[in-house]
C-alpha positions, 0 to 999 in steps of 0.5 A: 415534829417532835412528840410530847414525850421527846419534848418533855425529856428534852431539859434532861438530855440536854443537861446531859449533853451539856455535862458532856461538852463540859468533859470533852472541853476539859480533855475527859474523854472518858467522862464525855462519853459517859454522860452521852450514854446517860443522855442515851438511856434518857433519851432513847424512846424519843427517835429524834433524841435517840439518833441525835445521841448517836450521831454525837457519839460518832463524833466522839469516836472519830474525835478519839481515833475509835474505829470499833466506836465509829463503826458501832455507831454507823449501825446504831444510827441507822437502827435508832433511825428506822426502830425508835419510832415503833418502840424498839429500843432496849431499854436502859441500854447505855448505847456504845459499841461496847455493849450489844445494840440489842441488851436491855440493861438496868437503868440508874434509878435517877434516870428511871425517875426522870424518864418516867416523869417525863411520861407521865406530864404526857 
């Protein structure tokens, strides 16, 4: 079951989601990965979008031969599995292997705004 929070992000992490497979079609690596760390900051304090996001960037290590990404992953799934739900996520953390699982980080002020409409419609 999906909360009220995870429902109402839903248009924007999928928007996101949706921009980085249009990147990964054309062959921009780089540019998918970065629209799945927004669909990340966007989603994260939804579990169900969080661990998705991770999952997805497995896939986008193991696609692009990163074992570093891969393995980052692996951990980060299983954190955002079992901590989102108690509210344990660091906010604005863009979710890569390239930044510590722990580091709050700012957030783009237009995601801040999306994240918190998508609070306040709870």
């Amino acid at each position: 079951m999906q909360s009220e929070f995870s429902r109402q992000i839903a248009p924007h992490v999928e928007a996101e989601l949706a921009n980085a497979r249009r990147a990964g079609s054309a062959g921009d690596a780089q540019q998918e990965f970065a629209h799945l760390e927004r669909a990340h900051v966007i989603g994260q304090e939804s579990t169900y979008w969080h661990v998705k996001v991770h999952v997805l960037m497995l896939g986008w290590a193991l696609r692009n031969r990163s074992a570093r990404e891969a393995f980052g992953q692996g951990f980060r799934i299983l954190g955002a599995a079992t901590k989102t739900v108690f509210g344990l996520v660091p906010q604005g953390n863009t979710g890569g292997a390239n930044v510590s699982p722990f580091k709050n980080m700012p957030i783009e002020p237009e995601l801040a705004t999306l994240i918190q409409k998508a609070k306040t419609h709870i």
